[in-house]
C-alpha positions in Angstrom: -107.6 -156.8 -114.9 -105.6 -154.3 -113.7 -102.4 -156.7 -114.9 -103.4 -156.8 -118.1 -103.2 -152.6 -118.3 -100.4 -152.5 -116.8 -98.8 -155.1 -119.5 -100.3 -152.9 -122.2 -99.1 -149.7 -121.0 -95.6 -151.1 -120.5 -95.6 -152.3 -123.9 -97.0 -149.4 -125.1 -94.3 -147.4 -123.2 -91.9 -149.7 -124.8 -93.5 -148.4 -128.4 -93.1 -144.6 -127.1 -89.5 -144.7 -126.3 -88.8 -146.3 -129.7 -91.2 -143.8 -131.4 -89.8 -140.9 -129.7 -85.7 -141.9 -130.8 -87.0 -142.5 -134.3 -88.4 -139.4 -134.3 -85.1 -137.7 -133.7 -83.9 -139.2 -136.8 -86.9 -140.1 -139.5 -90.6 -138.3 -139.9 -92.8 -140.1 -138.2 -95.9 -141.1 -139.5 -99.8 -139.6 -138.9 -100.1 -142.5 -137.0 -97.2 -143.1 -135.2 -97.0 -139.5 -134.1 -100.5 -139.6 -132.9 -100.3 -142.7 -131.4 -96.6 -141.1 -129.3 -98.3 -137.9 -128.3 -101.8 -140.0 -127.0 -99.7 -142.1 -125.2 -97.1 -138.8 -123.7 -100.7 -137.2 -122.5 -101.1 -139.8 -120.4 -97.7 -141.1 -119.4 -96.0 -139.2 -116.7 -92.9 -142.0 -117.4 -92.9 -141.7 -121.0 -92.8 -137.6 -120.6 -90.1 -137.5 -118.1 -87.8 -139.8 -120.8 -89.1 -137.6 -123.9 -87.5 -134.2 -121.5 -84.6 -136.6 -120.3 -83.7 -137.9 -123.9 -83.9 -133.9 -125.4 -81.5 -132.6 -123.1 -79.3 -135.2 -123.1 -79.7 -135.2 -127.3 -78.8 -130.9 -127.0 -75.7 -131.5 -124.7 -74.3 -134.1 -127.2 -74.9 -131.3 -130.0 -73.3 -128.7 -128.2 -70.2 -131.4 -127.0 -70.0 -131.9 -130.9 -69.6 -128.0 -131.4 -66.0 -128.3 -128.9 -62.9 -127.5 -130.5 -61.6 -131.3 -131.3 -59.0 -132.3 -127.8 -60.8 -130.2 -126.0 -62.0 -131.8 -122.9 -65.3 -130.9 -121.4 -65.8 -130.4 -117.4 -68.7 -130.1 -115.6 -68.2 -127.0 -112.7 -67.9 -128.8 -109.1 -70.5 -126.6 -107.9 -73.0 -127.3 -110.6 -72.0 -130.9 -109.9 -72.7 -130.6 -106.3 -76.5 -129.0 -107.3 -77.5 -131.9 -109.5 -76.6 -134.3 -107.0 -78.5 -132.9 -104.2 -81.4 -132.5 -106.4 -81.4 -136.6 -107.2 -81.2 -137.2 -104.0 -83.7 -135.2 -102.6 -86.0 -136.4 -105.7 -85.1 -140.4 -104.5 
């Protein structure tokens, strides 16, 4: 039994993701969107992708803002942050 739920919430995961990347682009509809925000209420996976996929949606708008040739570098310390927050969350 507990196979079977876990088939349907991957496939319904699998329907989230793809709900939440059209959503960037195209309205949703009623049901769609309810269906996406049911399934984010009880997804902590799904939720962690919708926060993962906004910020990496607002730093590819404001790389898109950059004078054109102008290269882009993370600061080393910032760098050093992030990676001893993954590994600490691993």
């Amino acid at each position: 039994m507990f196979l079977k739920f876990r088939v349907k919430l991957r496939t319904n995961c699998r329907r989230t993701t793809y709900l939440l990347e059209k959503g960037n682009t195209t309205s949703l509809s009623l049901k769609d969107g309810f269906d996406m925000y049911f399934h984010l209420a009880i997804c902590p996976f799904c939720s962690l992708y919708r926060k993962q996929s906004k910020m990496i949606q607002q730093a590819v708008w404001h790389m898109s803002k950059l004078p054109v040739g102008m290269v882009y570098r993370m600061d080393e310390q910032v760098k050093h942050e992030m990676n001893e927050e993954i590994q600490k969350r691993l």
